[in-house]
PALUM-334304 format. One line per 10 residues: number of its first residue (from 1); their letters; for each residue x, y, z of C-alpha. Coordinates in pm, 1 decimal, m for minus. Layout:
// PALUM-334304
NUM) A) X,Y,Z; ...
// end
This chain:
// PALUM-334304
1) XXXXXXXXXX) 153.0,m2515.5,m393.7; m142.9,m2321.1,m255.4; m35.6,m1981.8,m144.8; m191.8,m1859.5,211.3; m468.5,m1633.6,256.5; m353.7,m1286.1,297.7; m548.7,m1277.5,647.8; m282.5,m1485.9,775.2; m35.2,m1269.4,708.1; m252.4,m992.8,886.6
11) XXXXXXXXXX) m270.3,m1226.6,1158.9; 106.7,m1258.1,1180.3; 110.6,m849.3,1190.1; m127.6,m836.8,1483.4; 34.3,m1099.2,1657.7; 395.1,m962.9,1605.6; 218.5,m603.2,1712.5; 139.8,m725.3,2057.7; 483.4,m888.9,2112.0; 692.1,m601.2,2032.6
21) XXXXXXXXXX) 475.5,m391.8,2203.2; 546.6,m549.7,2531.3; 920.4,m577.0,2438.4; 939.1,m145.8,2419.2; 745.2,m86.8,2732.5; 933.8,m309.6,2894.7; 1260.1,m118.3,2718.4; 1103.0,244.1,2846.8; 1059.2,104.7,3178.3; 1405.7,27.6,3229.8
31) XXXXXXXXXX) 1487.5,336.4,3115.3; 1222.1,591.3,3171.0; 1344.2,714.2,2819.1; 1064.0,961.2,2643.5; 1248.0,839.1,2276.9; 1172.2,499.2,2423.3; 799.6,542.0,2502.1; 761.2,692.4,2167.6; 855.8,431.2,2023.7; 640.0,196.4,2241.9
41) XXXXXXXXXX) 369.7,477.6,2137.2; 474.3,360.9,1738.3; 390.2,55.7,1845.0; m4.6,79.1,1969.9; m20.9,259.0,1630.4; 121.5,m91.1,1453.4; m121.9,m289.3,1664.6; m444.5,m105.3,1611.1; m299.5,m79.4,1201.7; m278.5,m440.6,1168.8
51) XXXXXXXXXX) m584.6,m523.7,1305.5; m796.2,m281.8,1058.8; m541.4,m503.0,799.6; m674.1,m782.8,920.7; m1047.2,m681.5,885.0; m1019.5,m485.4,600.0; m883.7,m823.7,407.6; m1123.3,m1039.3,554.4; m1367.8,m811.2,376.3; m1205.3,m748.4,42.6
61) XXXXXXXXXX) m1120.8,m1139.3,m36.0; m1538.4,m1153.5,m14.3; m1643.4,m1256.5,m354.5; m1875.7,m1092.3,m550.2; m2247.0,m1053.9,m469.4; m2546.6,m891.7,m555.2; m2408.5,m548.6,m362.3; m2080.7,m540.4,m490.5; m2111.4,m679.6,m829.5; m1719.0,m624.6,m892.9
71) XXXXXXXXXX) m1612.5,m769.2,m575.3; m1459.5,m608.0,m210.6; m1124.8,m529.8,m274.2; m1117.0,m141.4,m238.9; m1175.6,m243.2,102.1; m794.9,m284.6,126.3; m801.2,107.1,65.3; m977.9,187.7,382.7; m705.5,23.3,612.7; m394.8,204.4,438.9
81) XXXXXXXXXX) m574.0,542.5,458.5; m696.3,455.0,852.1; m264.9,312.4,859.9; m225.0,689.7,781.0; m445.4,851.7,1017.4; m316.4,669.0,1282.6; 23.6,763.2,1184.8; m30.8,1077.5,1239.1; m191.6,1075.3,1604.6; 131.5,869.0,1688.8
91) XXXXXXXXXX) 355.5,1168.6,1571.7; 97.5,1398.1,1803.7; 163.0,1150.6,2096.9; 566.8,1142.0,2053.6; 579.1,1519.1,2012.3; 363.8,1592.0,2316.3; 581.5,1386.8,2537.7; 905.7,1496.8,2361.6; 820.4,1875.7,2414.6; 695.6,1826.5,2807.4
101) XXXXXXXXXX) 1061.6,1628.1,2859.3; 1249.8,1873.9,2679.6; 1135.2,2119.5,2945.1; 1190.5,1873.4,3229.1; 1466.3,1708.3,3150.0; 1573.6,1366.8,3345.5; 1856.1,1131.2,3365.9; 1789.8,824.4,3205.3; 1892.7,438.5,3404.7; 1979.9,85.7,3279.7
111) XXXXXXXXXX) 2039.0,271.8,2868.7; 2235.1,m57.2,2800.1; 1940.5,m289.0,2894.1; 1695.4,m106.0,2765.3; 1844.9,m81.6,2443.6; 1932.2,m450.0,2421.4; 1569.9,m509.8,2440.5; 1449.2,m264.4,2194.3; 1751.1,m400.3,1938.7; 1582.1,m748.9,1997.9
121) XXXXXXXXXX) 1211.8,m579.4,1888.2; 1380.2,m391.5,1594.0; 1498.0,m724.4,1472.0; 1173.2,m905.2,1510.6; 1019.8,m577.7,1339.6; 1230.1,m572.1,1025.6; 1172.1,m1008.6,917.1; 813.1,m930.7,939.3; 801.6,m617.5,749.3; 1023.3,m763.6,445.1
131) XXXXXXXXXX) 772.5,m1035.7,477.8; 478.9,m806.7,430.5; 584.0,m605.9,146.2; 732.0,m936.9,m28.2; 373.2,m1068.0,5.1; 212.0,m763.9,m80.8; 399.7,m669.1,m369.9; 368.3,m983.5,m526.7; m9.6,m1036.9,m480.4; m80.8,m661.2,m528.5
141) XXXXXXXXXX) m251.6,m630.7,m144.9; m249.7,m231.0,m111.3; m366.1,m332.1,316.9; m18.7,m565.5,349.4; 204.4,m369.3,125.1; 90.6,m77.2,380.6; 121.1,m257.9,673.1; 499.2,m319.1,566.2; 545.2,16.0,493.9; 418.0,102.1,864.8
151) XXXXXXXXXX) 690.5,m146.3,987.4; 941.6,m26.6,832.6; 921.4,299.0,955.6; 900.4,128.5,1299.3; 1251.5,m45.8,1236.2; 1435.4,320.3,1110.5; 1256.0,443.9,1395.6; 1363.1,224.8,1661.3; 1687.1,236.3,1504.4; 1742.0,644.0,1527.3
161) XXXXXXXXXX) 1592.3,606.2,1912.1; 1876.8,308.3,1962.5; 2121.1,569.2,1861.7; 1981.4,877.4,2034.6; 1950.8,709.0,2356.4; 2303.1,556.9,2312.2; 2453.8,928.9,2250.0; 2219.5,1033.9,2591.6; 2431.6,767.1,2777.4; 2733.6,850.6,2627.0
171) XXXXXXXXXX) 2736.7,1275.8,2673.3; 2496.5,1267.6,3012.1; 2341.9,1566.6,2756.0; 1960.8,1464.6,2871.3; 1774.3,1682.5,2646.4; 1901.6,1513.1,2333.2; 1636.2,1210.8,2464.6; 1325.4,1429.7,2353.6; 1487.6,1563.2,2112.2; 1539.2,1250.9,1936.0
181) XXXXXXXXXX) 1166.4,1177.2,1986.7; 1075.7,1563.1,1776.9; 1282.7,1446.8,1539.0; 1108.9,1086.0,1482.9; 765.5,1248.3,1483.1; 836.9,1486.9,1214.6; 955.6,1144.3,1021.1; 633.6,947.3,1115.8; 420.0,1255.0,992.5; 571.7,1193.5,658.9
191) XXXXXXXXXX) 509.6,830.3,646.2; 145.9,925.6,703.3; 117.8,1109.7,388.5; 278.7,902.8,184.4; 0.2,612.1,253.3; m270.4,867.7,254.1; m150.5,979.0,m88.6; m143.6,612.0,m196.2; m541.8,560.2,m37.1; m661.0,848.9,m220.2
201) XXXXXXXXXX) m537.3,730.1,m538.1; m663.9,395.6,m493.3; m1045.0,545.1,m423.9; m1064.8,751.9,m654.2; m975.4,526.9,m971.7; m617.1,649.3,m1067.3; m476.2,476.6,m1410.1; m309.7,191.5,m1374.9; 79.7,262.4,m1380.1; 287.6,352.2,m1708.5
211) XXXXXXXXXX) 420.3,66.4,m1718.1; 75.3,m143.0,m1719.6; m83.2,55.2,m1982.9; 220.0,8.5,m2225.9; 159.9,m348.7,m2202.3; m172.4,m303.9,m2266.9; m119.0,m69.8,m2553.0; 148.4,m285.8,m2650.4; m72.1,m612.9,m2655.6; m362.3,m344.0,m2877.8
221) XXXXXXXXXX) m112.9,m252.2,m3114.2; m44.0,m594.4,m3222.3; m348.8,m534.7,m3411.6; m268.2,m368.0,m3591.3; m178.8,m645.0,m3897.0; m499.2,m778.8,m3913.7; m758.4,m468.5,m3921.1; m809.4,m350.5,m3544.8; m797.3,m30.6,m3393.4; m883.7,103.2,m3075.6
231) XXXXXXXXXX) m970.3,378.5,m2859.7; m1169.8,509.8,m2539.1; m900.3,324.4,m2334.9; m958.2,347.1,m1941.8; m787.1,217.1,m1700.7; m785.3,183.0,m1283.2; m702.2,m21.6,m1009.5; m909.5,m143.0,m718.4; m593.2,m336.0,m466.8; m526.7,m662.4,m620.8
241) XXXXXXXXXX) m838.2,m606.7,m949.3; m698.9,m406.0,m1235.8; m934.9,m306.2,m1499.0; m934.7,m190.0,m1854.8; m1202.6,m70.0,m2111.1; m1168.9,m38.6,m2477.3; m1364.6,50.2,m2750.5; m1231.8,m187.1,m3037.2; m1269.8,m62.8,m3427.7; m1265.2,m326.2,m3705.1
251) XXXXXXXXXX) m1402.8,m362.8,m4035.6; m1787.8,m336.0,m4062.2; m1866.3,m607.4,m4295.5; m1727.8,m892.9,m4070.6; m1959.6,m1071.0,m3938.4; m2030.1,m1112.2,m3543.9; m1873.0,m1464.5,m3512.9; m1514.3,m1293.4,m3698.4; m1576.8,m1019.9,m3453.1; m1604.6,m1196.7,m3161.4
261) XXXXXXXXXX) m1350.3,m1422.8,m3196.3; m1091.9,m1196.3,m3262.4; m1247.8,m1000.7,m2950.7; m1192.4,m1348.0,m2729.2; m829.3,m1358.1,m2852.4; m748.7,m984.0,m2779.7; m896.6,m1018.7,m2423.9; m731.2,m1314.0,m2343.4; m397.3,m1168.2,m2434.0; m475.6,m879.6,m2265.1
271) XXXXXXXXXX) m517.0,m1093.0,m1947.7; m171.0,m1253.7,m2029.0; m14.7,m964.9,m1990.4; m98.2,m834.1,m1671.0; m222.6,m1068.9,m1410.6; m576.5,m999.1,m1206.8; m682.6,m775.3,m1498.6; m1044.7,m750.4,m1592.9; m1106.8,m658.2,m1951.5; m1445.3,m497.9,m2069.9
281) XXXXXXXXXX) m1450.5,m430.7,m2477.8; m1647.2,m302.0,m2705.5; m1703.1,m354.4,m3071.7; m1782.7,m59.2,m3345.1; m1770.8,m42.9,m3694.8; m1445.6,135.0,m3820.2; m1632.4,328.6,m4090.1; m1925.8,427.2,m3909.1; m1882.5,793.6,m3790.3; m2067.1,718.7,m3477.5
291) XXXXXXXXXX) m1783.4,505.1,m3362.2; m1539.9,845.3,m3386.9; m1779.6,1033.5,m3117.6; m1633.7,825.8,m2843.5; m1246.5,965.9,m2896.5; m1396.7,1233.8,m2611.0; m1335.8,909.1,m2355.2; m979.0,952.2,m2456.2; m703.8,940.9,m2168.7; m408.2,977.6,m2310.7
301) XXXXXX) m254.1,907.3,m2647.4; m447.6,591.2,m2715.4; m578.7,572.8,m3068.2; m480.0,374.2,m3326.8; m620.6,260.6,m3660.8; m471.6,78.6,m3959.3
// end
């Protein structure tokens, strides 16, 4: 079965955005809650995030061209790190409204109906966020997985104003309302981070994770047996495109037919092993010295030899 473009899911996000949206102003109306109208402040965030998702994918499923000869996909980069920066003028929003309340303090009306509604947005947030990072984890989209993320932190967010407003109700103590909304920025600032961290890495060519490159040094080392070495193994990611380049070392009186072929099967495993991996190799002569000048392109303990 064909899977669906990841701009659907995107699409989904922006469209859930606008819905639950309208479901927490309509929650902070009835209650003229400032934890409520944070969280309806979240919630521009969420829309304005999944619609960079949106573009941003549209972009990075591009194929290649004679620009971008190894395709869009750090596009999907962009969009988490913009997720982030948004993040954080949310938490500048929540706290400015939070601190003005907590000075002027009011009694909040119709708690039960307003957080019925926001329950009902919570719900709607959390099916779409587990859908997002399902999709994104399994089809490595750095924009979705993101996007879930983002959610997420809207659902434990909605959920900590649900129970802050319900204590308000409960004690009459008004200034635990912006209180509760301090306490949610501070959260949301850390969020931010976090998938500023992760956009960083991505542009700037981190490794691909342990676990990756001991497949791939796994998958070398097999080798072994028949003659090959290898070093000047490099690794990085760009979203859903992994990449690796080796510098393979076998014996200097084969031929370039032996050494291709065995090159065709070594890149093909390679590809086995991890899926949307890209695999640039290079042949040298074990014996020639030359070929030992390259162990400078080391990263890591990477060399092997017969």
């Amino acid at each position: 079965m064909k899977e669906r473009p990841l701009t659907q899911y995107a699409l989904l996000s922006v469209a859930v955005a606008i819905v639950i949206l309208l479901l927490k102003l309509v929650a902070w109306h009835l209650t003229g809650s400032i934890g409520l109208l944070s969280d309806a402040l979240e919630s521009v965030v969420n829309l304005v995030a999944a619609f960079i998702a949106w573009i941003s994918l549209s972009v990075a499923i591009q194929p290649e061209d004679k620009e971008h000869a190894f395709g869009h996909s750090k596009a999907e980069y962009f969009a988490s790190g913009l997720e982030g920066l948004f993040i954080f003028i949310a938490a500048l929003g929540i706290a400015w409204a939070a601190i003005e309340r907590f000075f002027h303090p009011q009694a909040l009306t119709h708690t039960f109906q307003g957080i019925l509604v926001s329950s009902g947005a919570s719900v709607i947030n959390l099916v779409v966020a587990l859908i997002l990072l399902r999709v994104g984890k399994k089809r490595s989209s750095v924009a979705l997985e993101a996007d879930g993320k983002h959610l997420m932190t809207d659902v434990w967010t909605s959920v900590g104003v649900i129970i802050g407003i319900s204590l308000v109700a409960l004690t009459q103590w008004w200034w635990l309302d912006p209180m509760v909304g301090l306490l949610l920025s501070a959260h949301i600032v850390v969020t931010g981070l976090k998938l500023m961290k992760e956009s960083m890495r991505g542009l700037m060519d981190f490794r691909l994770p342990k676990k990756e490159l001991a497949l791939i040094q796994a998958t070398l080392d097999k080798y072994a047996a028949e003659g090959i070495g290898y070093h000047a193994l490099r690794t990085r990611r760009a979203a859903a495109l992994k990449f690796v380049a080796v510098h393979l070392l076998m014996p200097g009186e084969w031929t370039v037919v032996q050494g291709h072929t065995i090159v065709e099967r070594i890149e093909e495993d390679l590809r086995n092993a991890i899926p949307n991996l890209i695999v640039f190799t290079h042949m040298e002569p074990l014996e020639d010295p030359a070929s030992w000048e390259d162990v400078k392109l080391e990263r890591g303990k990477v060399f092997h030899e017969k």
